[in-house]
C-alpha positions in Angstrom: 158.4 110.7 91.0 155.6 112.0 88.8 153.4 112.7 92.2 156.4 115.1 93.5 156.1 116.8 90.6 152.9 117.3 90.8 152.5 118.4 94.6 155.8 120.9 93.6 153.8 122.3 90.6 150.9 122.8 93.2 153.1 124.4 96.5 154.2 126.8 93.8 150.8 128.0 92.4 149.6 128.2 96.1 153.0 129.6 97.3 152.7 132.7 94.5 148.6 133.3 95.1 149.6 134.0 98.7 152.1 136.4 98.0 149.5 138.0 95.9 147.8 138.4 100.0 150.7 138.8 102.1 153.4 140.6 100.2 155.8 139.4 102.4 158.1 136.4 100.6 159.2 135.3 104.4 155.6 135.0 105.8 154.6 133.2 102.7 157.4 130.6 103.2 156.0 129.8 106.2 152.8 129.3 105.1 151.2 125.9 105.7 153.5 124.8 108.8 150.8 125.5 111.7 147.6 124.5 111.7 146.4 126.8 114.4 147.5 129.6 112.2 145.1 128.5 109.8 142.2 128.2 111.2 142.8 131.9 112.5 143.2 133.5 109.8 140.9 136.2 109.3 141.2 136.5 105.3 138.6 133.5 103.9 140.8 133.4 100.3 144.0 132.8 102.3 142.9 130.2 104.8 141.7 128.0 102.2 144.9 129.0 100.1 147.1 128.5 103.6 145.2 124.9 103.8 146.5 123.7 100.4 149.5 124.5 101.0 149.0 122.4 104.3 148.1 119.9 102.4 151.0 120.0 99.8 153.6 119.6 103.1 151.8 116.8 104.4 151.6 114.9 101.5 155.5 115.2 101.5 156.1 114.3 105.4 156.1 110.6 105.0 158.8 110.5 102.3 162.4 111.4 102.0 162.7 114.4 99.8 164.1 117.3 99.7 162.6 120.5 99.2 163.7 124.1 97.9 161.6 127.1 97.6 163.1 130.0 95.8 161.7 132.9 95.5 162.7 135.7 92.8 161.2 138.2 90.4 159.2 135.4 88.9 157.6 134.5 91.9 158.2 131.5 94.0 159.8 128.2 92.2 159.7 125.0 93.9 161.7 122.2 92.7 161.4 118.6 95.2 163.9 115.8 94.3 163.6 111.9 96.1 166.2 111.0 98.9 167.7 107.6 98.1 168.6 106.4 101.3 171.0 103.1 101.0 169.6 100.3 103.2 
């Protein structure tokens, strides 16, 4: 539970310096998805911004969670709660 928190804590710093680049909310959501992307990327700050949130995701892929990215005046807010999944 405590390593959710932390990978949320860190999506949502990465998630807000992006928007900082992009200035677009919807292409900063989907941020981190592709890998081709970001090796393509022109911009050197947000490629290795893009690849930590990468690596945020993929830390996530191999648990059951579920994930919510808001984004308002403050910026983005991410908030990822555990899936308990009966047996």
């Amino acid at each position: 539970m405590k390593n959710l928190k932390l990978v949320a804590e860190q999506l949502e710093k990465y998630l807000n310096l992006a928007q900082e680049f992009t200035e677009d909310y919807q292409l900063t959501k989907k941020l981190g998805k592709d890998p081709y992307r970001i090796m393509n990327e022109k911009s050197e700050k947000l490629k290795r911004i893009e690849a930590m949130i990468y690596v945020c995701r993929e830390q996530l892929k191999f648990s059951d969670h579920e994930i919510t990215i808001i984004y308002s005046c403050r910026g983005f807010e991410v908030e990822i709660k555990k899936i308990w999944t009966p047996f």
